[in-house]
mmCIF file of the C-alpha atoms, coordinates in Angstrom:
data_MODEL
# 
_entry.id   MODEL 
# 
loop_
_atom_site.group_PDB 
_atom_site.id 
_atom_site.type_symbol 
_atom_site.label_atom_id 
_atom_site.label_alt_id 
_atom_site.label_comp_id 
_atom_site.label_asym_id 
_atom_site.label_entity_id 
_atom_site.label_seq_id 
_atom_site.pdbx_PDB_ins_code 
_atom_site.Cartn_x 
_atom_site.Cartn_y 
_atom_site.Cartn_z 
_atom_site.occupancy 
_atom_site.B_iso_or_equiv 
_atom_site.pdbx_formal_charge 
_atom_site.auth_seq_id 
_atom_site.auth_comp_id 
_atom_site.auth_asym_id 
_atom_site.auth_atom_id 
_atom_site.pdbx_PDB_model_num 
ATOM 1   C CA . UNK A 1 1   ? 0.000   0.000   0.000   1.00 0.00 ? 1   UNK A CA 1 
ATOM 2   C CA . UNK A 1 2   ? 1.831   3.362   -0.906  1.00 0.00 ? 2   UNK A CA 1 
ATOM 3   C CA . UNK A 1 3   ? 1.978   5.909   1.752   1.00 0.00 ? 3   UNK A CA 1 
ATOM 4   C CA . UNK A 1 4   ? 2.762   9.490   2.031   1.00 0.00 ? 4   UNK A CA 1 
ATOM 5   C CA . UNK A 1 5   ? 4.227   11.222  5.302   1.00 0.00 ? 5   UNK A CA 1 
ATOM 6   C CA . UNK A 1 6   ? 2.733   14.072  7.201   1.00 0.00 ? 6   UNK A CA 1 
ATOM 7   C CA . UNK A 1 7   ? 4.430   15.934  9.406   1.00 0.00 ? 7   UNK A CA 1 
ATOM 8   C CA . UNK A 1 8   ? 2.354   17.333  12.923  1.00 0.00 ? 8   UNK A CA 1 
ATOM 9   C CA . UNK A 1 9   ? 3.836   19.998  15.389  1.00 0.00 ? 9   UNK A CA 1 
ATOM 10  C CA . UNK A 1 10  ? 2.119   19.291  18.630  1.00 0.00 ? 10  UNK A CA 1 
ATOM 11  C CA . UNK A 1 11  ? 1.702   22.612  20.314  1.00 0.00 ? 11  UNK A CA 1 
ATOM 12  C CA . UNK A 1 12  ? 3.228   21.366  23.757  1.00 0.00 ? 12  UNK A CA 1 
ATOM 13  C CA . UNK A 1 13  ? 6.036   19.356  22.358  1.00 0.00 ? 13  UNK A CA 1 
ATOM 14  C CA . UNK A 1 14  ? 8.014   21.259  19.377  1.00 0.00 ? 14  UNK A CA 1 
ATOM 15  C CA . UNK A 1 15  ? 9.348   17.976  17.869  1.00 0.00 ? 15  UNK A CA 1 
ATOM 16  C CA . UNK A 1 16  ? 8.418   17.047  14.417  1.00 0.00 ? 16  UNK A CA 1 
ATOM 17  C CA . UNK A 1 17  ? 5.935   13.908  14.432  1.00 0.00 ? 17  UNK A CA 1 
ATOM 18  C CA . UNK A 1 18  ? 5.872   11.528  11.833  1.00 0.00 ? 18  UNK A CA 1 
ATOM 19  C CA . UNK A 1 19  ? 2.754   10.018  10.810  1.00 0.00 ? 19  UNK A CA 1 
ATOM 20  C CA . UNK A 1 20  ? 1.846   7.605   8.209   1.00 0.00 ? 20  UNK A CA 1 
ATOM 21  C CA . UNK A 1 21  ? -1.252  8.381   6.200   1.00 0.00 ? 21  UNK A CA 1 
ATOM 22  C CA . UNK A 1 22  ? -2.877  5.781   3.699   1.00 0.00 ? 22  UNK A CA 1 
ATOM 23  C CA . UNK A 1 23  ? -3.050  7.639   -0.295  1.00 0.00 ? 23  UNK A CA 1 
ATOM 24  C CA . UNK A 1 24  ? -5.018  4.216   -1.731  1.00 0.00 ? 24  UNK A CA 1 
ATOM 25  C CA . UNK A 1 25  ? -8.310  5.309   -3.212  1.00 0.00 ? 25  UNK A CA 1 
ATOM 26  C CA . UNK A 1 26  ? -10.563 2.097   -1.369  1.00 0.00 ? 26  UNK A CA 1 
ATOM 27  C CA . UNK A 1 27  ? -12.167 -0.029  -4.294  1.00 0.00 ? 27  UNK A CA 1 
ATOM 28  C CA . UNK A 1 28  ? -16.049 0.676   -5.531  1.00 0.00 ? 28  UNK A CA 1 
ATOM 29  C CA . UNK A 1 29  ? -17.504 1.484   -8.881  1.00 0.00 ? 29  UNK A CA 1 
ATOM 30  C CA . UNK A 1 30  ? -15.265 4.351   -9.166  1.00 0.00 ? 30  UNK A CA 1 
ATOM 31  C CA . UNK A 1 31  ? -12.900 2.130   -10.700 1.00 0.00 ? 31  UNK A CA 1 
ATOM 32  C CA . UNK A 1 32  ? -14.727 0.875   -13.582 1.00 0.00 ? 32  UNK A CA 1 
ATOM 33  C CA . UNK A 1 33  ? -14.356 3.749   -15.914 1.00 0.00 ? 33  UNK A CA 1 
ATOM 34  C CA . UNK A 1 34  ? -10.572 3.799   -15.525 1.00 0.00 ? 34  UNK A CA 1 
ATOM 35  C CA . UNK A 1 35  ? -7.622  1.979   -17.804 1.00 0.00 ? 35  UNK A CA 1 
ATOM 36  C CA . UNK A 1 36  ? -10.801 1.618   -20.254 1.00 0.00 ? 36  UNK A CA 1 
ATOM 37  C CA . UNK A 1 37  ? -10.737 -1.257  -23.007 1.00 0.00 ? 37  UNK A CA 1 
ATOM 38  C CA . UNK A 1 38  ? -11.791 -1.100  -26.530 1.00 0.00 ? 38  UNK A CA 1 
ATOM 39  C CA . UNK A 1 39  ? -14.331 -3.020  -28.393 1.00 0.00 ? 39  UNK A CA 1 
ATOM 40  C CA . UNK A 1 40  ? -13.198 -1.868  -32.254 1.00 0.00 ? 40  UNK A CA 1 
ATOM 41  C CA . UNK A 1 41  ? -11.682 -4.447  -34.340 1.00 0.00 ? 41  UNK A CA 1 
ATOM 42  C CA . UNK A 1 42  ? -9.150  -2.038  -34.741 1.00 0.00 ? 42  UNK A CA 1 
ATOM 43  C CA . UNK A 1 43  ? -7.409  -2.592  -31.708 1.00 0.00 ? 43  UNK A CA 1 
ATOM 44  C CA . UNK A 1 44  ? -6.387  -6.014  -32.644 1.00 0.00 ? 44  UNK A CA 1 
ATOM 45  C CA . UNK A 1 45  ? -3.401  -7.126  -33.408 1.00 0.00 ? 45  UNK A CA 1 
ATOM 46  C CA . UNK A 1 46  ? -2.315  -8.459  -37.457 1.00 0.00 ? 46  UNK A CA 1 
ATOM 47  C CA . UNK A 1 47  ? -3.195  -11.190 -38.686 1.00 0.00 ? 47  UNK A CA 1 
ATOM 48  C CA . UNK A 1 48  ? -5.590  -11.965 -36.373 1.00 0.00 ? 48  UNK A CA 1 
ATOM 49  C CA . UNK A 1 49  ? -7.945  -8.651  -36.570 1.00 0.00 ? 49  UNK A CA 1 
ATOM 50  C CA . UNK A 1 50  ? -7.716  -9.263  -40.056 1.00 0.00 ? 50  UNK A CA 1 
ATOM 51  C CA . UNK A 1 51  ? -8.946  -12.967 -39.719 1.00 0.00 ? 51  UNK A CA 1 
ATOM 52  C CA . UNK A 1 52  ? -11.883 -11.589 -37.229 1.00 0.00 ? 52  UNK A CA 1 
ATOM 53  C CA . UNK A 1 53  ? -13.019 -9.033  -39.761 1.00 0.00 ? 53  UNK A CA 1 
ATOM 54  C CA . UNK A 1 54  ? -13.282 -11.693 -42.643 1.00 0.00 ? 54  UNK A CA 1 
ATOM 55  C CA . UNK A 1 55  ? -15.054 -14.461 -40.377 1.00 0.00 ? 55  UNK A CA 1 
ATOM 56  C CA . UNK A 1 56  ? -17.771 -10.902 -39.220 1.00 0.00 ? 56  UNK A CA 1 
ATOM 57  C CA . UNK A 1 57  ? -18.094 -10.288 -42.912 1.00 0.00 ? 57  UNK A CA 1 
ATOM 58  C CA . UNK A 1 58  ? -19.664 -13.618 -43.200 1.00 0.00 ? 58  UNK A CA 1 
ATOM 59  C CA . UNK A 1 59  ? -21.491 -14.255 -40.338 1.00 0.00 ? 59  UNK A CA 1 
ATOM 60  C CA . UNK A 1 60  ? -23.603 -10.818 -40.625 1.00 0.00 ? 60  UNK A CA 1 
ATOM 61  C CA . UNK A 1 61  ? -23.855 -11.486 -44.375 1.00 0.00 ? 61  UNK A CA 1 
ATOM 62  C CA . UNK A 1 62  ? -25.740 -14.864 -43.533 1.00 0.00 ? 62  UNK A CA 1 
ATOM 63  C CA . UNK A 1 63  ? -27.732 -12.657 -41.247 1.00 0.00 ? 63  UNK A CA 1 
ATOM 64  C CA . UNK A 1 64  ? -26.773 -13.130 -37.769 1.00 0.00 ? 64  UNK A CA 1 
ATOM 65  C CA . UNK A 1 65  ? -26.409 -10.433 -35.202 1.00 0.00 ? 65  UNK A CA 1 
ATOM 66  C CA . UNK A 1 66  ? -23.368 -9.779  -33.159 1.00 0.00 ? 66  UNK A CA 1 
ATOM 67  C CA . UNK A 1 67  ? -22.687 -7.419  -30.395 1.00 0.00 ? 67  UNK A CA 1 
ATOM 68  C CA . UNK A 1 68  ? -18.708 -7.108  -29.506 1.00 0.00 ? 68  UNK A CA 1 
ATOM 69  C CA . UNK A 1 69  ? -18.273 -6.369  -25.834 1.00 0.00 ? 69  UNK A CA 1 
ATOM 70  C CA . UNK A 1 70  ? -14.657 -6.163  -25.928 1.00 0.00 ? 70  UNK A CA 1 
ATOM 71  C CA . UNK A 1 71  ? -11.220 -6.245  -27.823 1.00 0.00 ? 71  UNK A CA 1 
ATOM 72  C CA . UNK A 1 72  ? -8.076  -4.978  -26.578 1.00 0.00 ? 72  UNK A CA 1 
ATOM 73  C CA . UNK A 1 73  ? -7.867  -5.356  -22.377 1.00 0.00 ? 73  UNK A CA 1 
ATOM 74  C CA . UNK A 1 74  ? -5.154  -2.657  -20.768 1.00 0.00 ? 74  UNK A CA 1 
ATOM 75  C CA . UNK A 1 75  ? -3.004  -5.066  -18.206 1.00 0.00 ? 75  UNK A CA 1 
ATOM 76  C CA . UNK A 1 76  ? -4.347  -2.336  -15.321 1.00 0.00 ? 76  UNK A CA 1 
ATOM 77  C CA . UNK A 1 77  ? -8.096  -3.317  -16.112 1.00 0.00 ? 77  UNK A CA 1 
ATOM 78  C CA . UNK A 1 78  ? -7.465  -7.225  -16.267 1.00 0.00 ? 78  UNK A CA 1 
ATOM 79  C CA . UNK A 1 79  ? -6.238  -6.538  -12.761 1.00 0.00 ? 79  UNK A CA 1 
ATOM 80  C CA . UNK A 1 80  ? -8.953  -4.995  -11.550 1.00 0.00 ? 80  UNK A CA 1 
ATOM 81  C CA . UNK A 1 81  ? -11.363 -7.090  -12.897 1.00 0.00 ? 81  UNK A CA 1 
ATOM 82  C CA . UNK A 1 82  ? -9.470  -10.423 -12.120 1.00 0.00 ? 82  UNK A CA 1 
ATOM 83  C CA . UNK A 1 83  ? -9.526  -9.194  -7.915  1.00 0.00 ? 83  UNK A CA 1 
ATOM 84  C CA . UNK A 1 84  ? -12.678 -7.817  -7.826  1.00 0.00 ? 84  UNK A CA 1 
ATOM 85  C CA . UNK A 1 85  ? -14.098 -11.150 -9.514  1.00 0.00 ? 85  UNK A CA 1 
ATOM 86  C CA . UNK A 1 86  ? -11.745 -12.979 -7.048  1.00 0.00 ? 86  UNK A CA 1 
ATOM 87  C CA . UNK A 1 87  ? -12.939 -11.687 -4.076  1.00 0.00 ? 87  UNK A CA 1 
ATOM 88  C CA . UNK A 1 88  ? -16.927 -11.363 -5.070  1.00 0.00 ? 88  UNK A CA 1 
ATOM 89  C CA . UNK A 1 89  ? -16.678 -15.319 -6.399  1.00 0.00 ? 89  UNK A CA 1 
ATOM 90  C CA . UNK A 1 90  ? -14.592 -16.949 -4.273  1.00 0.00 ? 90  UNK A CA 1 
ATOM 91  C CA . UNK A 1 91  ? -14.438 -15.513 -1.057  1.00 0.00 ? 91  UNK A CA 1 
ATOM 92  C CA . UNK A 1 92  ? -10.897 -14.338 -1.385  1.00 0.00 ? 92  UNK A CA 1 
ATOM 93  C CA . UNK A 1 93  ? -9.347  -12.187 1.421   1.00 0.00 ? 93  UNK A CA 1 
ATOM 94  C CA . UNK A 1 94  ? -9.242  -8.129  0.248   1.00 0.00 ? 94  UNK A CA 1 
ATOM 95  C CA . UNK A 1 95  ? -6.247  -8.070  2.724   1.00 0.00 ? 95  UNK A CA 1 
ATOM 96  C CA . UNK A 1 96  ? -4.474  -10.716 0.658   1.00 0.00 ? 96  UNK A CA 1 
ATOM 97  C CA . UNK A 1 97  ? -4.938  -9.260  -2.595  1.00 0.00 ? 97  UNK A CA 1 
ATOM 98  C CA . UNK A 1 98  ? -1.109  -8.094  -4.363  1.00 0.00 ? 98  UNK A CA 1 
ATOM 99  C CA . UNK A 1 99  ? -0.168  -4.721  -5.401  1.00 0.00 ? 99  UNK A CA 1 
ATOM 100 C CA . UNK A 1 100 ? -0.602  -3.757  -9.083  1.00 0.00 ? 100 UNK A CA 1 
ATOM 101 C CA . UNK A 1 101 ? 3.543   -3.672  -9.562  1.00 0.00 ? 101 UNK A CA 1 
ATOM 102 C CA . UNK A 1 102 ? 5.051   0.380   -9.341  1.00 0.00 ? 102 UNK A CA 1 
ATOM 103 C CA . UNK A 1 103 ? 2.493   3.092   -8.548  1.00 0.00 ? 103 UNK A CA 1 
ATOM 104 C CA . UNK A 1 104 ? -0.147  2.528   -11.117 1.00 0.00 ? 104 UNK A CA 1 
ATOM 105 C CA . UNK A 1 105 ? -2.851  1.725   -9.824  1.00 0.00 ? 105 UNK A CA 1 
ATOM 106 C CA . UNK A 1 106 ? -3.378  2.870   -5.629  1.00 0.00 ? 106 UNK A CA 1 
ATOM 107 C CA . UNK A 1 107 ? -6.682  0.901   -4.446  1.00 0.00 ? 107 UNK A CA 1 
ATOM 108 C CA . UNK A 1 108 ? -6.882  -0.572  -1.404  1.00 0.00 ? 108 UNK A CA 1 
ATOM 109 C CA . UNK A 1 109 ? -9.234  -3.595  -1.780  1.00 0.00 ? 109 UNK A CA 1 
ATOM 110 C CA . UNK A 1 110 ? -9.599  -3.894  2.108   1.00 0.00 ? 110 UNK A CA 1 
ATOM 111 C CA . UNK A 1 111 ? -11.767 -1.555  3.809   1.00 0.00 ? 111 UNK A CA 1 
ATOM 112 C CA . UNK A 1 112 ? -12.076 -0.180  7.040   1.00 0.00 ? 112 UNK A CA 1 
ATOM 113 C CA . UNK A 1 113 ? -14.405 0.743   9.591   1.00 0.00 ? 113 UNK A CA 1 
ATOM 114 C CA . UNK A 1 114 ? -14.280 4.330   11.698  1.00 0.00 ? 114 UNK A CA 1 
ATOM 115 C CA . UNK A 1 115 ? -12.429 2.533   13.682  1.00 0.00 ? 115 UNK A CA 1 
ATOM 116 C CA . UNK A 1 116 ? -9.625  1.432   11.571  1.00 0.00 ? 116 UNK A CA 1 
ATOM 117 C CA . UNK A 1 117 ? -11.299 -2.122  11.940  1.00 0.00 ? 117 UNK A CA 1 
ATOM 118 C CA . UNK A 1 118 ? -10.939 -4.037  8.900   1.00 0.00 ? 118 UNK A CA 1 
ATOM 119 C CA . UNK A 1 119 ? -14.708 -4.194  7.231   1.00 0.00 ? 119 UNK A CA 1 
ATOM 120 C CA . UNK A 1 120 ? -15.358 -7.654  5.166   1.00 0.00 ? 120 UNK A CA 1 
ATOM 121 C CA . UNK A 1 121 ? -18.596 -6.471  4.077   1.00 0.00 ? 121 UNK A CA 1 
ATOM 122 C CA . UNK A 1 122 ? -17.773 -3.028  2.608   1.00 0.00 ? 122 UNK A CA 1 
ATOM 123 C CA . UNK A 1 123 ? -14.903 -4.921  0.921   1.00 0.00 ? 123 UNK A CA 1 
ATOM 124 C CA . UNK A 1 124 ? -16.887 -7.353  -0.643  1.00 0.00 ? 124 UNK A CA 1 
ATOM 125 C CA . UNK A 1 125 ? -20.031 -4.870  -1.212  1.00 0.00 ? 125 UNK A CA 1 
ATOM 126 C CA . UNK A 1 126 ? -17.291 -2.396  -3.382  1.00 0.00 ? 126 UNK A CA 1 
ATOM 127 C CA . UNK A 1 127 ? -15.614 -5.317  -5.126  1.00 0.00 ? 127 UNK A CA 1 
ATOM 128 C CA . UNK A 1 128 ? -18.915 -6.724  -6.263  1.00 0.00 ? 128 UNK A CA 1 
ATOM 129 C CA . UNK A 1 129 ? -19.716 -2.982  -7.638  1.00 0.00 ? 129 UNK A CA 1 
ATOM 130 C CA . UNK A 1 130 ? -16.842 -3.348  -9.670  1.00 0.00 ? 130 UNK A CA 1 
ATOM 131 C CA . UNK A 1 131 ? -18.310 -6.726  -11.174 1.00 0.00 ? 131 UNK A CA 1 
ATOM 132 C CA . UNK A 1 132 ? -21.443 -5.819  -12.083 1.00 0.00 ? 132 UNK A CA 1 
ATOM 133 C CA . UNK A 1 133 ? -20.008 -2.352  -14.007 1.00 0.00 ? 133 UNK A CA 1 
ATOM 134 C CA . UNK A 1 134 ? -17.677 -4.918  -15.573 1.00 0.00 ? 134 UNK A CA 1 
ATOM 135 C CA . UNK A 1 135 ? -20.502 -6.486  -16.451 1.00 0.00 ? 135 UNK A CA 1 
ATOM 136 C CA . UNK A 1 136 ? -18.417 -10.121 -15.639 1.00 0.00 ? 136 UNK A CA 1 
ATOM 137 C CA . UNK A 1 137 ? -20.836 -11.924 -12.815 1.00 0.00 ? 137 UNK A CA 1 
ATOM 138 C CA . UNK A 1 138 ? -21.798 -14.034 -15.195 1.00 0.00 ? 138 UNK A CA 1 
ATOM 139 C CA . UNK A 1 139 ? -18.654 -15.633 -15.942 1.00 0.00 ? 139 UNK A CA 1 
ATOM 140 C CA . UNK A 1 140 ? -17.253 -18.737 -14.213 1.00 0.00 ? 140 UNK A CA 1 
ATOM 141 C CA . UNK A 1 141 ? -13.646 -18.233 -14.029 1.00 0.00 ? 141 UNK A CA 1 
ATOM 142 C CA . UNK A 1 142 ? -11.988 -14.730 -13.444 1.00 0.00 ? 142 UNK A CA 1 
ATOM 143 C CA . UNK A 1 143 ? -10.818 -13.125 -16.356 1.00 0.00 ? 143 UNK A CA 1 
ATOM 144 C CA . UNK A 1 144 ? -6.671  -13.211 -16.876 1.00 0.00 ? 144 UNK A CA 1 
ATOM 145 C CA . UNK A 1 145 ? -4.464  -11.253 -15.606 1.00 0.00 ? 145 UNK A CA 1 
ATOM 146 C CA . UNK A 1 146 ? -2.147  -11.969 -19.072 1.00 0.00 ? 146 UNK A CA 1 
ATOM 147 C CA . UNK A 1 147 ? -4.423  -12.929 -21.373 1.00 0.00 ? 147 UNK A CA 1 
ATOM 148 C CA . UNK A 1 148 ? -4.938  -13.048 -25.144 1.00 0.00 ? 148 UNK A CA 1 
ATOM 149 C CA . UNK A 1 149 ? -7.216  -9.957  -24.868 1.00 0.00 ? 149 UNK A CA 1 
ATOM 150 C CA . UNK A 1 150 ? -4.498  -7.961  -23.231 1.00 0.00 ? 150 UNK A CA 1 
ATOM 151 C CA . UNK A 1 151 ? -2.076  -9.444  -26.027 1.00 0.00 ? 151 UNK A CA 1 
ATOM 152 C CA . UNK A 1 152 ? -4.554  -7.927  -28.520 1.00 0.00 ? 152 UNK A CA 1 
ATOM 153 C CA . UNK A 1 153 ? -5.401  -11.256 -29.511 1.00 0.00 ? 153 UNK A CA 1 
ATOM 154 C CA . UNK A 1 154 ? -9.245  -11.985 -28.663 1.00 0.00 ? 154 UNK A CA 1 
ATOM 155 C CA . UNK A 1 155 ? -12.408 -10.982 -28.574 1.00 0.00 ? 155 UNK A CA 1 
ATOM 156 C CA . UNK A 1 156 ? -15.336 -11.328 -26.637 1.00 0.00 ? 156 UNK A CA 1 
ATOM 157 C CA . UNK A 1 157 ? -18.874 -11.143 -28.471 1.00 0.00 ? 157 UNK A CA 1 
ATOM 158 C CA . UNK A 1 158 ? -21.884 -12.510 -28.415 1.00 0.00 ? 158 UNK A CA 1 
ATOM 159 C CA . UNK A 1 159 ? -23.786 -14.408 -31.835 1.00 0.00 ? 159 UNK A CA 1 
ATOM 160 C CA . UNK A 1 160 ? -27.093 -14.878 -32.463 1.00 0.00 ? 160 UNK A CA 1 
ATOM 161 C CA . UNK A 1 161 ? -29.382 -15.701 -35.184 1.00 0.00 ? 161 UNK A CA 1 
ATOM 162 C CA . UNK A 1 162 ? -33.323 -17.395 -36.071 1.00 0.00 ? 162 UNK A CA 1 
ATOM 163 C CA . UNK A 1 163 ? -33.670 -20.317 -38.537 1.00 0.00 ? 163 UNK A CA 1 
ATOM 164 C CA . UNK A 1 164 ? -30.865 -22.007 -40.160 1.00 0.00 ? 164 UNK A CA 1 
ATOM 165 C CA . UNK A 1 165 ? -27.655 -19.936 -40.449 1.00 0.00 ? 165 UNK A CA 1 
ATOM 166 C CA . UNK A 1 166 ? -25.738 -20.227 -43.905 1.00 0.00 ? 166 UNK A CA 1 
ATOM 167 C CA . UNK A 1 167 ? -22.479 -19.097 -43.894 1.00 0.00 ? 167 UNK A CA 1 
ATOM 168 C CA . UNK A 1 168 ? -19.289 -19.678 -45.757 1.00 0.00 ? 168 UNK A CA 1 
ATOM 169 C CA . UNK A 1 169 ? -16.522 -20.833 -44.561 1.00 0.00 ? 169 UNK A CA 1 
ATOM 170 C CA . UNK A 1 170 ? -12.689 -19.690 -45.363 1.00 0.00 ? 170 UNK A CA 1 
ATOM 171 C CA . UNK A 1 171 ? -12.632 -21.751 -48.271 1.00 0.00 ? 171 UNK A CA 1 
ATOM 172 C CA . UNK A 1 172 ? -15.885 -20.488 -49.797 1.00 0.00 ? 172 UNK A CA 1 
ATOM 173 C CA . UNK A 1 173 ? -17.961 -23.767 -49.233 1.00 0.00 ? 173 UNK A CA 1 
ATOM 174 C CA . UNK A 1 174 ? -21.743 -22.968 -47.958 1.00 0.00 ? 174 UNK A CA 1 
ATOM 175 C CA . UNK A 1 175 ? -22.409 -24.513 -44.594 1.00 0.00 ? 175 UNK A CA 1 
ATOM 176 C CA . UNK A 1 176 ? -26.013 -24.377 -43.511 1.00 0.00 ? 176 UNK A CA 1 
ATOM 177 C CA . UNK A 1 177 ? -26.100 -24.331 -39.535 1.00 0.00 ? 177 UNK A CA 1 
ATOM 178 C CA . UNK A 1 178 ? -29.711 -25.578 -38.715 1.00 0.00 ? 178 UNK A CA 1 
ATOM 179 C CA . UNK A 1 179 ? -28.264 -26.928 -34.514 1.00 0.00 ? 179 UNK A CA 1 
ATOM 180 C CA . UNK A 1 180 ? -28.601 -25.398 -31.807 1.00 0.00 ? 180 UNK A CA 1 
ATOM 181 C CA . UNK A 1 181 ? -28.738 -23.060 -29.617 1.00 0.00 ? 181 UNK A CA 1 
ATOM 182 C CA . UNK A 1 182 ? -28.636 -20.416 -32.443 1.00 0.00 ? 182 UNK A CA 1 
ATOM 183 C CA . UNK A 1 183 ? -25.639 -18.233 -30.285 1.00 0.00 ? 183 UNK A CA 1 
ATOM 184 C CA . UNK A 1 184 ? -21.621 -18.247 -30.499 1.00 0.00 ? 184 UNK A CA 1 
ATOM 185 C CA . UNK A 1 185 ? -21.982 -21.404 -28.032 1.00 0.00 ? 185 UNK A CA 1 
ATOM 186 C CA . UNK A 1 186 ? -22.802 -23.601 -31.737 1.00 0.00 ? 186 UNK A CA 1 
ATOM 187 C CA . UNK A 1 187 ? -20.052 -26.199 -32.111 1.00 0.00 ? 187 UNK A CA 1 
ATOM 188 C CA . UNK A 1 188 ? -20.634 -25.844 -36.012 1.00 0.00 ? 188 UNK A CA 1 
ATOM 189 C CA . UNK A 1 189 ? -20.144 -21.947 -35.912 1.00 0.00 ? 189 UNK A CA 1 
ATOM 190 C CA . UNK A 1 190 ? -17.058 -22.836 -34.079 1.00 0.00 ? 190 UNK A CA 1 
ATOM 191 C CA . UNK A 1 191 ? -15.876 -25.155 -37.172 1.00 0.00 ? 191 UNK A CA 1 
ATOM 192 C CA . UNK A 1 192 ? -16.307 -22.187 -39.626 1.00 0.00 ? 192 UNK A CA 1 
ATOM 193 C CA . UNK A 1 193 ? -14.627 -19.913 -37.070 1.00 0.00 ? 193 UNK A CA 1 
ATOM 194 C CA . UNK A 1 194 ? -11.115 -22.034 -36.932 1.00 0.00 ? 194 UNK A CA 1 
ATOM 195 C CA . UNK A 1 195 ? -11.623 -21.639 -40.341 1.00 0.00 ? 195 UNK A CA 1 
ATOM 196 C CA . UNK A 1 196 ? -10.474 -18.500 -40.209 1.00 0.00 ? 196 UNK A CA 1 
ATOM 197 C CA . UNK A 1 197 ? -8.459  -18.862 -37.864 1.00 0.00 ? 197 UNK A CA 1 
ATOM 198 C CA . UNK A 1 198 ? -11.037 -17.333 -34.895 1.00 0.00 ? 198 UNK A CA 1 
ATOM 199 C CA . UNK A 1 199 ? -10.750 -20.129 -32.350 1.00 0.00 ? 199 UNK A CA 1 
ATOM 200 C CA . UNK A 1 200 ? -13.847 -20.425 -29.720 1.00 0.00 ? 200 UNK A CA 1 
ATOM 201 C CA . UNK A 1 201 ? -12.585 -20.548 -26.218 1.00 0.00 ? 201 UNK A CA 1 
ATOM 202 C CA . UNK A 1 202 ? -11.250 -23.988 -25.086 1.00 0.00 ? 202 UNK A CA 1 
ATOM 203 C CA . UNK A 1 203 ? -13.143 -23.620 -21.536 1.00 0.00 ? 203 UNK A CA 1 
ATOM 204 C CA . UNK A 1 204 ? -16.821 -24.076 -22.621 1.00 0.00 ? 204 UNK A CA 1 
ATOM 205 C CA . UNK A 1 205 ? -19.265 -22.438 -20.743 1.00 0.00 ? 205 UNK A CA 1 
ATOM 206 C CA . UNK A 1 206 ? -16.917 -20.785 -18.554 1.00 0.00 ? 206 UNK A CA 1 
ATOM 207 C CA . UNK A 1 207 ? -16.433 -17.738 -20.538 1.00 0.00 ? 207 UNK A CA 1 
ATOM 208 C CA . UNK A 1 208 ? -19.071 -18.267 -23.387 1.00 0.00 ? 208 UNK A CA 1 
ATOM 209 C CA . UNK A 1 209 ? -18.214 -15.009 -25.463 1.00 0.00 ? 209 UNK A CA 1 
ATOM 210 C CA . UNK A 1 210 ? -14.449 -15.039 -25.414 1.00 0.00 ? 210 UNK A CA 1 
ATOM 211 C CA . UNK A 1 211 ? -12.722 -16.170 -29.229 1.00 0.00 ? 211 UNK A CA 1 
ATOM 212 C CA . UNK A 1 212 ? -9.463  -15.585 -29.719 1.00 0.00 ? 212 UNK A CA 1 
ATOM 213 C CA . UNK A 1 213 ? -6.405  -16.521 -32.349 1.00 0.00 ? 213 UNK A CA 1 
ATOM 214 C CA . UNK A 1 214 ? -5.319  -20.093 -30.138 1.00 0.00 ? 214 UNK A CA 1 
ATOM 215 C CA . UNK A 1 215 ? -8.727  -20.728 -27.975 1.00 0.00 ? 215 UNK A CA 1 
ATOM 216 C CA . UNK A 1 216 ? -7.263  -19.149 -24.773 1.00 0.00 ? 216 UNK A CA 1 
# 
């Protein structure tokens, strides 16, 4: 926790008093809007924001609809969204959590009571604001600290469509998808995706919009 010194002159003693005084910003909502992402294609790194683009081109030509939630991840935000997730999904201790290396990022995770008590609930309360305006409660693994989305490497978006979905793949050839469900979860989307070479995430259901150039 980074600390900055302020010096008190008692009015009975003259001597110089040293006291330490926290400069952490305690974690909350607050937090959300800083280090922000990107969700443009653009952000993505060559040859694999090329390969994205093409496999897009398709799928909305066939007639699906696709929402991108996010590219590019700053290392500072995967932080903050890996502890908060951390501590709101498995329990883990605020006090515990490691500093962000140099002077980045100053949040304390653990707060404190008027009494200088540590205060579990508040802790967990602002950490779980911080989910919910990352908009990640709904996954079931915490996102990466060093991850292919920080690598400019992935994307996370979500794929939907009615009927039967025909879409070509890299080679040209027609493939009608008539399976369900009718979202980026279809094994036989995932087919045309590699493709491509836009790999679906290896995990399954625990991160259900993530893609990325290897399937991590």
């Amino acid at each position: 926790m980074a600390t900055v010194q302020a010096t008190l002159t008692p009015t009975a003693d003259q001597t110089p008093v040293a006291v330490s005084v926290s400069a952490d910003e305690p974690s909350g909502a607050q937090w959300v809007a800083r280090f922000p992402g990107s969700a443009n294609l653009t952000s993505l790194n060559s040859p694999f924001r090329e390969a994205v683009t093409k496999f897009l081109d398709v799928v909305k030509a066939a007639g699906a609809t696709v929402h991108i939630s996010a590219t590019y991840r700053p290392p500072e935000r995967a932080y903050l969204m890996h502890w908060s997730w951390k501590i709101v999904k498995t329990g883990f201790d605020p006090q515990q959590v490691p500093s962000y290396p140099g002077d980045v990022i100053k949040i304390q995770w653990a707060h404190t009571s008027e009494s200088g008590a540590f205060d579990q609930q508040a802790s967990v309360q602002a950490a779980r604001a911080m989910v919910n305006g990352y908009g990640i409660s709904g996954l079931n693994v915490a996102p990466a600290l060093n991850s292919r989305h920080t690598q400019k490497l992935a994307i996370d978006m979500n794929i939907s469509w009615t009927g039967t979905l025909t879409i070509n793949n890299a080679s040209g050839t027609a493939v009608a998808i008539s399976s369900d469900p009718k979202t980026g979860m279809n094994s036989e989307l995932h087919t045309v995706g590699a493709t491509y070479g836009v790999i679906k995430f290896v995990g399954g259901n625990s991160d259900k919009p993530h893609w990325s150039n290897d399937g991590h």
